[in-house]
C-alpha positions in Angstrom: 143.8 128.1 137.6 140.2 129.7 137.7 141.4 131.8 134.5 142.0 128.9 132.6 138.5 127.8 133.6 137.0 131.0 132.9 139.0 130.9 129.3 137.9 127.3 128.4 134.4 128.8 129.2 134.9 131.6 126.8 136.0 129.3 124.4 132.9 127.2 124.5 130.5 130.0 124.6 132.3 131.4 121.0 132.2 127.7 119.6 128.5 127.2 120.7 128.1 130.6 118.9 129.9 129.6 115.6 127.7 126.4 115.4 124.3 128.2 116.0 125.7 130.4 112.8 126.3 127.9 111.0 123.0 125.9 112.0 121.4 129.1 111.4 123.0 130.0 107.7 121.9 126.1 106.9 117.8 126.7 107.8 117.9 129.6 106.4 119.3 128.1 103.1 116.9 125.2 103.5 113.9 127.5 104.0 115.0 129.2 101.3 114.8 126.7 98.9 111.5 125.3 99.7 110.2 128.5 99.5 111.4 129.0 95.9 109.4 125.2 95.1 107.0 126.6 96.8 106.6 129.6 94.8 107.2 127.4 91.4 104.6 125.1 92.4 102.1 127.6 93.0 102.8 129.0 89.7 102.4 125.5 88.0 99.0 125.0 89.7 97.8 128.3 88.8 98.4 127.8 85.1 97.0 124.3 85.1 93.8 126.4 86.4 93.8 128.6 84.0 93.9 126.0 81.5 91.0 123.7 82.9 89.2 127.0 83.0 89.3 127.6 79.0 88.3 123.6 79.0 85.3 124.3 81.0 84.4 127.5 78.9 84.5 125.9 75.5 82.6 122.5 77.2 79.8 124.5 78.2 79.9 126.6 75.0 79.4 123.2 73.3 76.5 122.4 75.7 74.8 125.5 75.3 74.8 125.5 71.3 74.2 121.3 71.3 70.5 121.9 71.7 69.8 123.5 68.7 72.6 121.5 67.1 70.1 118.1 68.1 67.7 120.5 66.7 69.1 121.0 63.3 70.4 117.3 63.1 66.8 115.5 62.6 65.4 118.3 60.9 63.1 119.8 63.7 61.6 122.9 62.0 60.2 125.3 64.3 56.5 126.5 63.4 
């Protein structure tokens, strides 16, 4: 009888070790698949940057010139 109980304890221990896998191999794919939104996300922002960037540039382009664009509108002549 204490073989059979030392068996069924075998048993267990190689079960409990199948499900860990198997818990394991499922995180693992999990954590793998955030990390690839992740990774697309980032990308997404960083080109949303880059294009609020070029809107900034040409908006203070325009600011810089609109001065002397005032300037030239009522006819300001400089002496």
């Amino acid at each position: 009888m204490p073989a059979r109980n030392k068996n069924g304890r075998l048993e267990e221990a190689i079960a409990l070790l199948i499900n860990s896998q198997a818990v394991l191999a499922n995180n693992q794919a999990a954590f793998l698949s955030v990390a690839r939104e992740t990774q697309e996300d980032m990308a997404l922002i960083r080109r949303e940057l880059e294009q609020i960037k070029a809107i900034l540039m040409r908006h203070e382009q325009m600011l810089q010139s609109l001065p002397e664009a005032i300037r030239a509108k009522i006819g300001f002549k400089a002496r």
